[in-house]
Structure formats: C-alpha cells, structure tokens
LUMKOL-862045 format. One record per residue (C-alpha): residue number from 1; residue in one letter; y, z, x. Coordinates in nm, 3 decimals. Last residue first. Example, Ala and Ser with C-alpha at 12.3 -4.5 7.8 and 13.67 -1.06 7.14 Angstrom:
+-----+------+---------+---------+---------+
! pos ! code !   north !      up !    east !
+-----+------+---------+---------+---------+
!   2 !    S !  -0.106 !   0.714 !   1.367 !
!   1 !    A !  -0.450 !   0.780 !   1.230 !
+-----+------+---------+---------+---------+
***
This chain:
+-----+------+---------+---------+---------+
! pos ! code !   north !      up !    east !
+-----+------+---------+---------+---------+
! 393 !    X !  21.385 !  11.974 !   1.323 !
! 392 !    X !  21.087 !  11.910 !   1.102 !
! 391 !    X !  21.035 !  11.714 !   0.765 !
! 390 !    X !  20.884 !  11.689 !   0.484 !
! 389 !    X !  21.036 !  11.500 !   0.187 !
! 388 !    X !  20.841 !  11.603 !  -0.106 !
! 387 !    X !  20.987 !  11.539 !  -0.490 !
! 386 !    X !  21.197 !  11.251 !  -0.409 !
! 385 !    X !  21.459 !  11.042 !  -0.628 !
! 384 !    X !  21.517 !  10.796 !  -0.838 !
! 383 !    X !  21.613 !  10.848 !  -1.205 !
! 382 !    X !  21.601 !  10.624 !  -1.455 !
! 381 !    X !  21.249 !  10.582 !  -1.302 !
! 380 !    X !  21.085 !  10.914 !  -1.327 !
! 379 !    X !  20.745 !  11.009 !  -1.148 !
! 378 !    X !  20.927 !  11.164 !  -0.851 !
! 377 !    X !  20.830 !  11.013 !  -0.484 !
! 376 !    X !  20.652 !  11.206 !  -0.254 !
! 375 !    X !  20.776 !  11.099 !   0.147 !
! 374 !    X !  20.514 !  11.045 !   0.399 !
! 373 !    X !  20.463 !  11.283 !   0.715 !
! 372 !    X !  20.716 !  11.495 !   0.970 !
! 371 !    X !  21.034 !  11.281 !   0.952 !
! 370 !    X !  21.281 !  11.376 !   1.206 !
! 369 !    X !  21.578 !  11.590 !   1.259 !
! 368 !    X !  21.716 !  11.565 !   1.587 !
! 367 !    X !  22.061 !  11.632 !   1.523 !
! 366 !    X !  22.028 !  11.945 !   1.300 !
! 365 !    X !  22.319 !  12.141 !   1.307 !
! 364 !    X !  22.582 !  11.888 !   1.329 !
! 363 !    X !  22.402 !  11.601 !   1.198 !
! 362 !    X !  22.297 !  11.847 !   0.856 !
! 361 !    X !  22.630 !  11.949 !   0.845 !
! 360 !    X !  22.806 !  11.584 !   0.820 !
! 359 !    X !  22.489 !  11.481 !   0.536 !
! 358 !    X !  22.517 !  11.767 !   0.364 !
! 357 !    X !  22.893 !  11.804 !   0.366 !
! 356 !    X !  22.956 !  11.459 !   0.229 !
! 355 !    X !  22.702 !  11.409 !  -0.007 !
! 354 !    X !  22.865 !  11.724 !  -0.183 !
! 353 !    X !  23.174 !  11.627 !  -0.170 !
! 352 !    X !  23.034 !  11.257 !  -0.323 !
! 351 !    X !  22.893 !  11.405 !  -0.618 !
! 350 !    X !  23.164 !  11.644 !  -0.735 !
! 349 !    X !  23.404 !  11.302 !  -0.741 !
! 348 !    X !  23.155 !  11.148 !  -0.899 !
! 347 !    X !  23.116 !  11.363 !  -1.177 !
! 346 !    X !  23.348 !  11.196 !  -1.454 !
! 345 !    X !  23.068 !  10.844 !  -1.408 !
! 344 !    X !  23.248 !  10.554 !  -1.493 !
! 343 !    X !  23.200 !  10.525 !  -1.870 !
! 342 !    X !  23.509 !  10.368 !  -1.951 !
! 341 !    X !  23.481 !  10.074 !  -1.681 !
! 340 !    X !  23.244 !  10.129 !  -1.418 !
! 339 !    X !  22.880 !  10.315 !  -1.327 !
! 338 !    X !  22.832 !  10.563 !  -1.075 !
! 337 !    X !  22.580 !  10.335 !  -0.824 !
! 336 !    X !  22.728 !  10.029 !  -0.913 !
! 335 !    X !  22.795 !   9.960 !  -0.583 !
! 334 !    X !  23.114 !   9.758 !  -0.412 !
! 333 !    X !  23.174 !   9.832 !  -0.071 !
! 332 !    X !  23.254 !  10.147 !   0.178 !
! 331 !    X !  23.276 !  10.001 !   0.541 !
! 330 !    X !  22.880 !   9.964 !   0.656 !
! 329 !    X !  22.832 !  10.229 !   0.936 !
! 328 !    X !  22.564 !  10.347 !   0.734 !
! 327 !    X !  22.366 !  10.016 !   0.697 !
! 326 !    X !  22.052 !   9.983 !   0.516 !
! 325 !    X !  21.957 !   9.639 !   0.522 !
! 324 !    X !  22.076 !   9.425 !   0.217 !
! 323 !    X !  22.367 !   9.177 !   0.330 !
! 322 !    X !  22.681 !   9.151 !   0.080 !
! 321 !    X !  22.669 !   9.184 !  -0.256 !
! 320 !    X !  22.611 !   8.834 !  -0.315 !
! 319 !    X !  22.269 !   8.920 !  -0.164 !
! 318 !    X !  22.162 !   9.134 !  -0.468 !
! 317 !    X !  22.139 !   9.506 !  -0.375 !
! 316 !    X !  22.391 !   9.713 !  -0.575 !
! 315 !    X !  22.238 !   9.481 !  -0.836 !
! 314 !    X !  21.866 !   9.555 !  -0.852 !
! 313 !    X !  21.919 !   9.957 !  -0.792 !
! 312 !    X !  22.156 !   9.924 !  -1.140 !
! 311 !    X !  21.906 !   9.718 !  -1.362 !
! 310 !    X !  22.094 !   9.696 !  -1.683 !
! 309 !    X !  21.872 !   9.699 !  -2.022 !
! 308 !    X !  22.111 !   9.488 !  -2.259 !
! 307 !    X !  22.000 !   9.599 !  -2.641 !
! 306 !    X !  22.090 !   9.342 !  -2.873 !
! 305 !    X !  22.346 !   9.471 !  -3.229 !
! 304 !    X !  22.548 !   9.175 !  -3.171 !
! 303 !    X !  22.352 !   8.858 !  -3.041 !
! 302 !    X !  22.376 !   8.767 !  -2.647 !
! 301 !    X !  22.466 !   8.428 !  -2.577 !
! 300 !    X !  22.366 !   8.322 !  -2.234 !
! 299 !    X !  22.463 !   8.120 !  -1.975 !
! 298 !    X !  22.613 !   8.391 !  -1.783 !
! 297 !    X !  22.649 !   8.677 !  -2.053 !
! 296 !    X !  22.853 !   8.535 !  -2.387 !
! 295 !    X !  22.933 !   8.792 !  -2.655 !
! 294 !    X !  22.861 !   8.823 !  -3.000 !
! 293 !    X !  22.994 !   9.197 !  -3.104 !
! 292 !    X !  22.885 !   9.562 !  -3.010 !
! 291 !    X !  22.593 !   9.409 !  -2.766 !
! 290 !    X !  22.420 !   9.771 !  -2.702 !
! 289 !    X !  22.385 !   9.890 !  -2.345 !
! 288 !    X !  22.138 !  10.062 !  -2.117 !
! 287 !    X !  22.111 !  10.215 !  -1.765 !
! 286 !    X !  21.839 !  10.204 !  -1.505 !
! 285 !    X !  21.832 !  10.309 !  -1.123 !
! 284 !    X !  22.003 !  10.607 !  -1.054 !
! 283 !    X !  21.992 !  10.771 !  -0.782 !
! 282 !    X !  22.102 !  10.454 !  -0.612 !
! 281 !    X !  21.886 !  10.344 !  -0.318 !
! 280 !    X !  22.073 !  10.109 !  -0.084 !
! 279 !    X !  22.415 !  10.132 !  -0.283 !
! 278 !    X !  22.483 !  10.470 !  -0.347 !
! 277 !    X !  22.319 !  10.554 !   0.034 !
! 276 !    X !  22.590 !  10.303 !   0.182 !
! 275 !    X !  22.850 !  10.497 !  -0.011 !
! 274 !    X !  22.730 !  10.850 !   0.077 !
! 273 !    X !  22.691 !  10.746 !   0.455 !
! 272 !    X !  23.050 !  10.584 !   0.460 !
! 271 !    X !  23.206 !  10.955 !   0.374 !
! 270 !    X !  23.013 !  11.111 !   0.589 !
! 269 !    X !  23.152 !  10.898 !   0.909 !
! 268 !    X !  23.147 !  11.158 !   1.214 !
! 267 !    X !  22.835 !  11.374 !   1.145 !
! 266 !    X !  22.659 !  11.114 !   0.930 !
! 265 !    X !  22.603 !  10.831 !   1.208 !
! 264 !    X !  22.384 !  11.094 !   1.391 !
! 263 !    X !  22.172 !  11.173 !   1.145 !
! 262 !    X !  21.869 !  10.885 !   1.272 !
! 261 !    X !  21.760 !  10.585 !   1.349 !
! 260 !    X !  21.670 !  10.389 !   1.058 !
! 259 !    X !  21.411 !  10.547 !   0.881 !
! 258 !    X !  21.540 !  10.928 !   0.980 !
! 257 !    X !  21.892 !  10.791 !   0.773 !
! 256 !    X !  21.708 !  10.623 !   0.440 !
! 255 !    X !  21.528 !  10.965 !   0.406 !
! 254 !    X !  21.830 !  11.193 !   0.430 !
! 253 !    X !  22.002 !  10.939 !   0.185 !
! 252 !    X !  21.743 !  10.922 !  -0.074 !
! 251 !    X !  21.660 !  11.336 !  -0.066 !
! 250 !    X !  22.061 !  11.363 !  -0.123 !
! 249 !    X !  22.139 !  11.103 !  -0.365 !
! 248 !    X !  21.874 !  11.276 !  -0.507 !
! 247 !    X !  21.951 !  11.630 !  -0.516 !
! 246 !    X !  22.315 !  11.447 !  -0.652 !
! 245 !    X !  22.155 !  11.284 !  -0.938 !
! 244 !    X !  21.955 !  11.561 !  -1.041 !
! 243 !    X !  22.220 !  11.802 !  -1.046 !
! 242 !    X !  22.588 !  11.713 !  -1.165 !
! 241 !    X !  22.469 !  11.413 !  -1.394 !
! 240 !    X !  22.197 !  11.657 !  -1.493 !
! 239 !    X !  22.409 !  12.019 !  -1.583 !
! 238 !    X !  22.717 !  11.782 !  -1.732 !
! 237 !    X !  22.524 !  11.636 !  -1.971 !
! 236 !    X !  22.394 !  11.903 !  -2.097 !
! 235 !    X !  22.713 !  12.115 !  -2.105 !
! 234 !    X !  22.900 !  11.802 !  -2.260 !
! 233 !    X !  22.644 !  11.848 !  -2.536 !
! 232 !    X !  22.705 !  12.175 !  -2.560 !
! 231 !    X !  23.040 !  12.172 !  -2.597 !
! 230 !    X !  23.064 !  11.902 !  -2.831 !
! 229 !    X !  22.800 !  12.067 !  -3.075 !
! 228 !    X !  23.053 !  12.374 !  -3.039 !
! 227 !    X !  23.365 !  12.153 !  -3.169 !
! 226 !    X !  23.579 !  12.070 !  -2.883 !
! 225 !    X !  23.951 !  12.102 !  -2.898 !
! 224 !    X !  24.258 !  11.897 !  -3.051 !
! 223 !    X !  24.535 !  12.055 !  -3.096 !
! 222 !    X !  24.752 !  11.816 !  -2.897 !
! 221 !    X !  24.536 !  11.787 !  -2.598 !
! 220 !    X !  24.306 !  12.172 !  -2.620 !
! 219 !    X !  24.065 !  12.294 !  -2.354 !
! 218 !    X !  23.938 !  12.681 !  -2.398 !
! 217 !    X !  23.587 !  12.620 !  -2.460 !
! 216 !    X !  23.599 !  12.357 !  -2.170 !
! 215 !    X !  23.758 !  12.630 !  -1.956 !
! 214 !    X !  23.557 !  12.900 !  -1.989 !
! 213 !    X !  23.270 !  12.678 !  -1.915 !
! 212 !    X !  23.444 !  12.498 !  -1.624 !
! 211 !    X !  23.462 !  12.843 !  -1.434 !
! 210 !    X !  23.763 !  13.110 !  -1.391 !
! 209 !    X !  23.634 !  13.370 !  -1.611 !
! 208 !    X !  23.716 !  13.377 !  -1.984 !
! 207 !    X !  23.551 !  13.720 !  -2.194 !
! 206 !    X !  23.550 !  13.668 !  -2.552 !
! 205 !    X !  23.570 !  13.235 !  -2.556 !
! 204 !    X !  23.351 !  13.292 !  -2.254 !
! 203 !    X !  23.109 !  13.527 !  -2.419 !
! 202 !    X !  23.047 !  13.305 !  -2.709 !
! 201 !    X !  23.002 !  13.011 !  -2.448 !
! 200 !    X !  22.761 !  13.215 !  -2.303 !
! 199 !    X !  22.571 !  13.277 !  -2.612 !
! 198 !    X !  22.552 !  12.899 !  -2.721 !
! 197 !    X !  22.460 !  12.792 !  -2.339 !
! 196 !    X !  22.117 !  12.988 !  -2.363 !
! 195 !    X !  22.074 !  12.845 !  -2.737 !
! 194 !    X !  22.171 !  12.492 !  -2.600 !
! 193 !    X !  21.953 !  12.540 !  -2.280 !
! 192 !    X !  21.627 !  12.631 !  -2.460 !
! 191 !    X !  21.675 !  12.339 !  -2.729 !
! 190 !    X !  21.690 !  12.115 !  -2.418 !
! 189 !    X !  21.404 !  12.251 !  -2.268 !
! 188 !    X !  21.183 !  12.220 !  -2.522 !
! 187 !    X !  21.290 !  11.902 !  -2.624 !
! 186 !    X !  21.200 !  11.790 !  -2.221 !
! 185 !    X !  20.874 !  11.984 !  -2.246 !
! 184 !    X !  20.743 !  11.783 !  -2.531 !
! 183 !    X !  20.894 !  11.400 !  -2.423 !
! 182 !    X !  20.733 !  11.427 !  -2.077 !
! 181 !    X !  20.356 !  11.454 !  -2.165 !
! 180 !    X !  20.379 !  11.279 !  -2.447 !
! 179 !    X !  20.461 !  10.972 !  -2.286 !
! 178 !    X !  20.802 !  10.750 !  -2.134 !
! 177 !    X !  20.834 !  10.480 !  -1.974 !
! 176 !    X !  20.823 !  10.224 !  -2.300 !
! 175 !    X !  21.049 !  10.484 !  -2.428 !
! 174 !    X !  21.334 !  10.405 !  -2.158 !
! 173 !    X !  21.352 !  10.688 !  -1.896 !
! 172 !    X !  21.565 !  10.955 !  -1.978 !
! 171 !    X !  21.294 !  11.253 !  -2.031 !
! 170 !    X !  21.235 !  11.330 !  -1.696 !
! 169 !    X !  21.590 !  11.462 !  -1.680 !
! 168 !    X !  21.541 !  11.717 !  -1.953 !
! 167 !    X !  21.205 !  11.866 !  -1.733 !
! 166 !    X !  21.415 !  11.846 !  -1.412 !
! 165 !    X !  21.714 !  12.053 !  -1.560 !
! 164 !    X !  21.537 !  12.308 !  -1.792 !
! 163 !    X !  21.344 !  12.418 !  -1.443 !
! 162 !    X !  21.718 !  12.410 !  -1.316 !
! 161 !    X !  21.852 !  12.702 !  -1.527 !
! 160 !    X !  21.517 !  12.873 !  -1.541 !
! 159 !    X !  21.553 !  12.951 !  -1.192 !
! 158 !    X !  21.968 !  12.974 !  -1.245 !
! 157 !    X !  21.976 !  13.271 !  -1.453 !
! 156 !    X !  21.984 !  13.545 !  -1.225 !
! 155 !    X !  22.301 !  13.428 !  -1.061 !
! 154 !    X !  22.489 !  13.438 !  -1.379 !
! 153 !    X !  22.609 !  13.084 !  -1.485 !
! 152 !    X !  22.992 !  13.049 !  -1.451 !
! 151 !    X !  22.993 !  12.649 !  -1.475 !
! 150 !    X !  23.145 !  12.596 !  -1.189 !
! 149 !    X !  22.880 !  12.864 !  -0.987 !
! 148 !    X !  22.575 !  12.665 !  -1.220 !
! 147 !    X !  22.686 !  12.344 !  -1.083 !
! 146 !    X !  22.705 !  12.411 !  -0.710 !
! 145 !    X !  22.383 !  12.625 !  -0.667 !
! 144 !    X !  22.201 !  12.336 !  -0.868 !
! 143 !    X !  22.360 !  12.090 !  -0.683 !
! 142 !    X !  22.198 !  12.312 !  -0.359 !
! 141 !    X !  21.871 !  12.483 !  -0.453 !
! 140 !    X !  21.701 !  12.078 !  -0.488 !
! 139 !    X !  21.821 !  11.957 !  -0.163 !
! 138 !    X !  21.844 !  12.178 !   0.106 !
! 137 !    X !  21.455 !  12.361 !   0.109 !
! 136 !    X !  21.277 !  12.231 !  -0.186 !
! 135 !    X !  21.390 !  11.871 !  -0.098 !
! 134 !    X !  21.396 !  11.884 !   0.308 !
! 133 !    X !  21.031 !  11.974 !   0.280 !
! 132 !    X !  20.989 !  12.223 !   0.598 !
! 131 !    X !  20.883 !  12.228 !   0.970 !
! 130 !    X !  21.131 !  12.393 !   1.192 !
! 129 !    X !  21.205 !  12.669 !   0.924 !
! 128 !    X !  21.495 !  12.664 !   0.692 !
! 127 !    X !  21.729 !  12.956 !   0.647 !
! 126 !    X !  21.991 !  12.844 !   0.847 !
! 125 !    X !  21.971 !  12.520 !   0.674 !
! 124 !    X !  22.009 !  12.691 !   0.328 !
! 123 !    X !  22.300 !  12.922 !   0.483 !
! 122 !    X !  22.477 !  12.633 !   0.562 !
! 121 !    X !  22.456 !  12.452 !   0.273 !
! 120 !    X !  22.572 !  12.725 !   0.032 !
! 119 !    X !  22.918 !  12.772 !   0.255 !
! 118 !    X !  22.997 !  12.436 !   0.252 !
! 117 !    X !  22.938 !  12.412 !  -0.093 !
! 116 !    X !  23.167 !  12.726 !  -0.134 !
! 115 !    X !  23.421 !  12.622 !   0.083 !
! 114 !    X !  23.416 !  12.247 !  -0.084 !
! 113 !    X !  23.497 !  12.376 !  -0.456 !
! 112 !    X !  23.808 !  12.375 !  -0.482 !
! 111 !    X !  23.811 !  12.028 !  -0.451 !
! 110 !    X !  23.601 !  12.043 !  -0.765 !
! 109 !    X !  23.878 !  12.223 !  -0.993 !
! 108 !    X !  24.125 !  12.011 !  -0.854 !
! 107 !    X !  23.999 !  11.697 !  -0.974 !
! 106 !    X !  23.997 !  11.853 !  -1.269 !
! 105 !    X !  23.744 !  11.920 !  -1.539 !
! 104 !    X !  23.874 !  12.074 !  -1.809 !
! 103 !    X !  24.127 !  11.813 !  -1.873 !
! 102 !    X !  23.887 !  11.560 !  -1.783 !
! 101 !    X !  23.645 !  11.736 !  -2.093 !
! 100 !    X !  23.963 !  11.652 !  -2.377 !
!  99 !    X !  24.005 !  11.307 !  -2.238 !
!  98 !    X !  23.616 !  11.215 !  -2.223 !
!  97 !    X !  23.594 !  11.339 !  -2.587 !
!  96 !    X !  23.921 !  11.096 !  -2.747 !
!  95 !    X !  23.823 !  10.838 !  -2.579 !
!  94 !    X !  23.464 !  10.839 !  -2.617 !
!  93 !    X !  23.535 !  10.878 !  -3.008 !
!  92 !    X !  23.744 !  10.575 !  -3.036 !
!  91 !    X !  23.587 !  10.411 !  -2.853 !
!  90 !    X !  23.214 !  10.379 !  -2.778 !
!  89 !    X !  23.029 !  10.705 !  -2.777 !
!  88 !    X !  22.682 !  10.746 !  -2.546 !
!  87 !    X !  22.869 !  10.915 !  -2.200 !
!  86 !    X !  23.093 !  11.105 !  -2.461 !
!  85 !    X !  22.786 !  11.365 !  -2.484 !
!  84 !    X !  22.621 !  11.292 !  -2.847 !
!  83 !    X !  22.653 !  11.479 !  -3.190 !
!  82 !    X !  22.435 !  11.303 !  -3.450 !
!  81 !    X !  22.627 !  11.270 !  -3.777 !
!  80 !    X !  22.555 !  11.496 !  -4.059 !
!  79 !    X !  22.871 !  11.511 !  -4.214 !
!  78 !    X !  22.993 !  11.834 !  -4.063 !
!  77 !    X !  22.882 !  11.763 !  -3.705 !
!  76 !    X !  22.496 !  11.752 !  -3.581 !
!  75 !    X !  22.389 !  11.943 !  -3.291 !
!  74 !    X !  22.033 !  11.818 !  -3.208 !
!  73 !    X !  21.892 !  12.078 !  -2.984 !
!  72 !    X !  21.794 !  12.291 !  -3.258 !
!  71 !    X !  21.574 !  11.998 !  -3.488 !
!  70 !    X !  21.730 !  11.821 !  -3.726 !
!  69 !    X !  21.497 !  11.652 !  -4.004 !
!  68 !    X !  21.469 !  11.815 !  -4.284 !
!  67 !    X !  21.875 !  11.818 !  -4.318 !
!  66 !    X !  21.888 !  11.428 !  -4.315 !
!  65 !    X !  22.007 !  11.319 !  -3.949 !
!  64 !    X !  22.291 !  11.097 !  -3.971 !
!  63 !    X !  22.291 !  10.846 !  -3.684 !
!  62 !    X !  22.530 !  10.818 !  -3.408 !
!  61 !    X !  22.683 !  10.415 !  -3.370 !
!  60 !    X !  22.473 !  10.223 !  -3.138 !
!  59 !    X !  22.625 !  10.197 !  -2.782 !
!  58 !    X !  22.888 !   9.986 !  -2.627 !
!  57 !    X !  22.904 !   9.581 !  -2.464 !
!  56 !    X !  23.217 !   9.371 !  -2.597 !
!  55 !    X !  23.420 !   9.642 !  -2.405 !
!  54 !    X !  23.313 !   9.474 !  -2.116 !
!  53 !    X !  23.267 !   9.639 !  -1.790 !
!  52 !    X !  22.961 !   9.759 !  -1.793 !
!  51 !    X !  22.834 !   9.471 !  -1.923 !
!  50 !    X !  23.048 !   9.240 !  -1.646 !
!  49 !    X !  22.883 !   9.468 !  -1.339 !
!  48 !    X !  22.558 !   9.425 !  -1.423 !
!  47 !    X !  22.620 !   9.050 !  -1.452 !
!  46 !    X !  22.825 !   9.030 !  -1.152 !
!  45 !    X !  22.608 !   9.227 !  -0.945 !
!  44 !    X !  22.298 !   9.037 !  -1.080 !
!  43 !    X !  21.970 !   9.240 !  -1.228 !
!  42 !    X !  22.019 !   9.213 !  -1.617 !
!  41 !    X !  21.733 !   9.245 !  -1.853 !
!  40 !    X !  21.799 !   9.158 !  -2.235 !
!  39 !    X !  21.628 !   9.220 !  -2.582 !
!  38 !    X !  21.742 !   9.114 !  -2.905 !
!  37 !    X !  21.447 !   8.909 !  -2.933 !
!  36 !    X !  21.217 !   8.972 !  -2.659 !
!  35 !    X !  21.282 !   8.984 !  -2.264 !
!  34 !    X !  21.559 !   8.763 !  -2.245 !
!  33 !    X !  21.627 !   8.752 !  -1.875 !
!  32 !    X !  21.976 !   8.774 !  -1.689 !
!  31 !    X !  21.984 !   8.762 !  -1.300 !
!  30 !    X !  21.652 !   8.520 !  -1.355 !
!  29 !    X !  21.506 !   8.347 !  -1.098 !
!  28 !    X !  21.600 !   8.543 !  -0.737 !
!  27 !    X !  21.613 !   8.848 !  -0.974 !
!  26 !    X !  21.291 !   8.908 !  -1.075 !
!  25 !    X !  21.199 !   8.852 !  -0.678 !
!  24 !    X !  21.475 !   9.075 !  -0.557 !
!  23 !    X !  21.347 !   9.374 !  -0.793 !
!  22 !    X !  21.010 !   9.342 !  -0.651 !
!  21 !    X !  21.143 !   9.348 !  -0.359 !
!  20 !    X !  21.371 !   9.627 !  -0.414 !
!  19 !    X !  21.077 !   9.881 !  -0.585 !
!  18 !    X !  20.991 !  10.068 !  -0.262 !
!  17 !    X !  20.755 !  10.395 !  -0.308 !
!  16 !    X !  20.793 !  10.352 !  -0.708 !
!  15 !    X !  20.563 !  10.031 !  -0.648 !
!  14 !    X !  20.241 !  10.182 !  -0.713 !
!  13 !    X !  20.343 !  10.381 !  -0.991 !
!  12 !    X !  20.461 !  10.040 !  -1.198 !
!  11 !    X !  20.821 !  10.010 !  -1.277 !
!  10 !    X !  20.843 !   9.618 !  -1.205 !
!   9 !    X !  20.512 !   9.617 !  -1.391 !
!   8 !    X !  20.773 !   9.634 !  -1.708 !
!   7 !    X !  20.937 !   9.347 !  -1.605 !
!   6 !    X !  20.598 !   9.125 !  -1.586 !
!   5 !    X !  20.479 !   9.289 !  -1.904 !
!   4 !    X !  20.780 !   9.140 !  -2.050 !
!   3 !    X !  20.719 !   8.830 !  -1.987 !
!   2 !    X !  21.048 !   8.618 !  -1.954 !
!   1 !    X !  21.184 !   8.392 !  -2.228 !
+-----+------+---------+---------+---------+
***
C-alpha cells in the first residue's frame, strides 16, 4: 500500500509551478497504487485510459436528499433523487441525458461559431497594450465571451456570469483539496447561477432566440425533454467545461510556446499546437471513478463500490506515450486530455476552435511575443491553469 501523504504532497503549493516530475516519480513504481482501502491512484496511459474506458468503472448512484436538507442549487427530481449533469450518471440515465443535450448541441451549432470567435480575439489583441497579462487580457474575456453568446446571455450579465464561473470551478478539487474558504463561495455561486439561469430559461421557453439555451429547453428525442433540474444542471456544466478549461488550455499553451521558442509554430499548424498543449499540460489534471462491479486493473483487483482517483496530467505524459518534451510540431497523438469512452468530453469540439484561432492569430499578429516575468499559477488542482501570465509584444 502506498502512503497517502506521499500522493497527496504530489499536490503541494510548492510544486503547482511544475508537478510532472513528481508525477513521473509516483509513477515510475506504481502506475496503479492502493492508497487506503477502497482507494486507488492511477498514473499509466493504459491504466488511465482502461477506467475510462470500462464500463466496469461509473459513478455512485444519486442520493435522495430528505426535504430538510436540499439546499437551492441542488435540483432534486420527483422522488427526491439528486439531479446531476450527465457527466456523473452511469447508463442508463447518461444515455438517455447526453443524447437529448447532443441534439441541442450540434456540431454545427459550434462551427458556426468560428466568425464570431475570430472576431472576439481580434479585437482583444488589438486592444492589448505592449506589456500586459496574457490571461486577463486574451484568455479569461474570451471562453467566457464564446459561451455566454451560445448560450444567449445578455451582454450585461457576463461580469457576474464568469465571477460565478471561477468560484464554482475552484470547488472541484477532491475534498482532501478542498477548505472552507472555497466550498462557501462556490455554493454561493452555484445557487446564484441556477436562479439567474431559472428566469432565462423561462424567457426562452416564452421568447426562443437562436442560442443553445433556447434550444436545450426546446430539445425533445421521442418525447422525451429535459426536466428544469436537467437544464440547469447541463447549464452548469456546460458554463465550466466551456470556460475554465479552455482559458486554460489557453494560458498553458501560450506559456508552453514562449518556453520553447516561440508562436511561430502556431500560425501554420494550430491544430497540432492544441493537441501537443492537451497532452503536455492538460487543463485538467484529476478525474474520479467508482468500481461499479469487481474488476481487475493491472495486477490488481479493485473491489465494487472503490473509488479510482485517475491522474490525467500523469498519463498524457508517461514514456509509453511517446517522448515527453514539449513538442508542437508533434503529429496529433493519444492524450487523455478530454476524457474517453461515454463520458468523452461533448465540448471538445468548442474547445479546440477556440485553441485554434488563438494560438494561429496570436502568431500572426503577435510574432514576437515574449515572456515579460514569472507565470502565477491558480490555487486549484482539478483544474490547471494560470492566473498571471505577463507578457509583452
């Protein structure tokens, strides 16, 4: 059995600046640990990749909250069950959500997209000074730009929109991660955003525009629709899968390009940059799982009803994945960066556009971009990202 307080140092403060050797070194002895009973660590690509594969891995069935105990931004359906976003469901319920919510959200409905985000980035590096933090000037304004115009969020609205954002996205580290201090704000946020969210969804089903909110409250597959504590839960997770992740994948890559030589690779392969990035410092770093049944992992046997804590920026970086150094002429390879299997990440089309036209505008416009003092890292680990990335042009 490995220590736990060994894995959870892997996490510590001091080592948020660069984590991966740390990570390598866990993982050069154990690619699966048992860190307690019914507790497991996995750090190997073909671990990582086999419990998020295997339908032998889920999560824990939704609770029942009794009536004294719900709070607002716990939606709860008519029996009492805990409503969750599809992203927590095993089958059949994750079937039967993610399929009603890809219907809505189209592959066309994103592509449509690209004039606008192309649009929105431009005018944020126009606006930018020589000297300025690449997160508060491109990279935080941007996703959130992008999500709250397909969602159909008034203009006015989207300060408070993204303040409810960060503080709900600090709040999905594991709970040894977590404190007071984070937990608070992040229910008050939440419960903020569902009542905001529960009057505009009124007004959609009243008034539709063309946006993904009119069109999630509208969605139907054989007479099935969304109940309202499905809505907003998809709305929730929809607003941080489609910001903090990509204002990250965005601070990570600019940084991981100025460290090793420079935009210029960006403004004719995009498209490779955004993969290499996903792999070399995925936005996000931590997921979870729940043994469903008995199930073997590498020489293991894992118990049903174990928790299997899967260390995403460990994996897209273990040697059999191919060599380590950041690369961005790399050809696109395997990363775990957006998950696999059912819960593949729906957003990841949205994610990569937006990679994409960054990174190609910001070599076109601003070649000689350079770093102008030391990266800030955010205090989240599920999460990885940047809060300060100065820089000058």
């Amino acid at each position: 059995m490995a220590d736990p307080q060994e894995f959870f140092a892997l996490f510590a403060a001091e080592r948020r600046p660069d984590p991966y050797p740390h990570y390598r070194r866990w993982q050069e002895s154990r690619p699966v640990a048992v860190l307690a009973e019914g507790m497991f660590a996995v750090s190997g690509m073909a671990e990582a990749a086999q419990v998020l594969r295997d339908p032998a891995f889920g999560h824990p069935e939704p609770e029942y909250l009794d009536p004294a105990d719900r709070r607002p931004d716990q939606p709860v359906d008519e029996s009492g069950r805990v409503v969750r976003a599809f992203l927590s469901l095993n089958p059949p319920d994750h079937t039967r959500l993610r399929r009603l919510v890809s219907k809505a959200f189209t592959p066309r409905m994103v592509e449509r997209l690209a004039p606008r985000i192309e649009e929105i980035t431009s005018e944020l590096i126009d606006r930018a000074p020589r000297e300025f933090d690449l997160m508060t000037a491109l990279a935080k304004p941007l996703p959130v730009e992008v999500i709250a115009e397909l969602l159909g969020v008034p203009l006015d609205d989207r300060e408070r929109f993204a303040a409810w954002s960060h503080a709900m996205a600090r709040a999905l580290d594991p709970v040894f991660l977590q404190s007071p201090e984070t937990v608070e704000p992040a229910v008050q946020a939440r419960q903020s955003f569902i009542g905001y969210f529960r009057d505009l969804a009124a007004q959609r089903r009243d008034e539709p525009g063309d946006d993904l909110l009119s069109a999630l409250v509208a969605v139907s597959d054989a007479g099935d629709v969304l109940s309202e504590g499905e809505l907003l839960v998809t709305l929730t997770l929809l607003l941080i899968a489609g910001h903090e992740t990509t204002t990250n994948l965005i601070g990570n890559g600019v940084l991981a390009l100025l460290r090793h030589g420079g935009l210029r690779p960006a403004a004719d392969a995009p498209d490779r940059v955004v993969e290499e990035v996903l792999r070399y410092d995925s936005p996000v770093q931590l997921t979870a799982r729940t043994a469903v049944r008995v199930t073997a992992l590498g020489s293991l046997a894992v118990p049903a009803g174990s928790q299997v804590i899967v260390l995403l920026g460990a994996a897209n970086r273990d040697p059999a994945n191919g060599p380590e150094p950041f690369d961005p002429a790399r050809p696109p390879g395997k990363h775990l960066a957006f998950g696999q299997g059912i819960h593949f990440c729906l957003g990841a089309p949205l994610a990569r556009l937006e990679g994409r036209i960054v990174f190609r505008e910001l070599a076109r416009r601003l070649p000689d971009l350079a770093l102008n003092g030391d990266p800030e890292w955010s205090p989240t680990t599920t999460l990885r990202g940047l809060s300060a990335l100065p820089v000058r042009s």
